[in-house]
C-alpha positions, 0 to 999 in steps of 0.5 A: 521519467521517473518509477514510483510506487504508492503503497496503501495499507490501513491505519493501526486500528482499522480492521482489514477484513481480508488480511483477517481471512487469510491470517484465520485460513493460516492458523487453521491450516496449522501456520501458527508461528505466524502471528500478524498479516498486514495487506499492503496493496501497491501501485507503480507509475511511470511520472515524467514530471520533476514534481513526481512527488506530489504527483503521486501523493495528488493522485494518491491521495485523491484515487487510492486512499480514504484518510480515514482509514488508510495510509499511503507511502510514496516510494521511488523505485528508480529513474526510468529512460 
């Protein structure tokens, strides 16, 4: 079995509405060494398949992510027993 992660953020150039909120409440809280904010959510799963790879990218792709706006990156984080 094997842990993997799928991190889903947006596309450059896509607005992300709630990275934009935080980013404004840091500036107004006088954070201005800041100067971007970007979301990434992250899911792990446990797979045990020797194709955890495109596992994860089916499920990724066909649950977490709108290609028109997000990208996704599939980490393995280590080998589960």
């Amino acid at each position: 079995m094997v842990k993997v992660r799928i991190e889903v953020s947006y596309l450059d150039g896509v607005e992300d509405p709630e990275a934009l909120t935080i980013f404004k409440n840091l500036s107004s809280l006088g954070y201005d060494s800041v100067k971007s904010l970007r979301i990434i959510r992250s899911y792990e799963l446990d797979i045990d398949s020797p194709h955890y790879e495109s596992v994860a990218r089916d499920i990724g792709q066909n649950l977490m992510i709108n290609p028109v706006i997000h990208r996704m990156k599939i980490v393995k984080v280590e080998d589960v027993e």
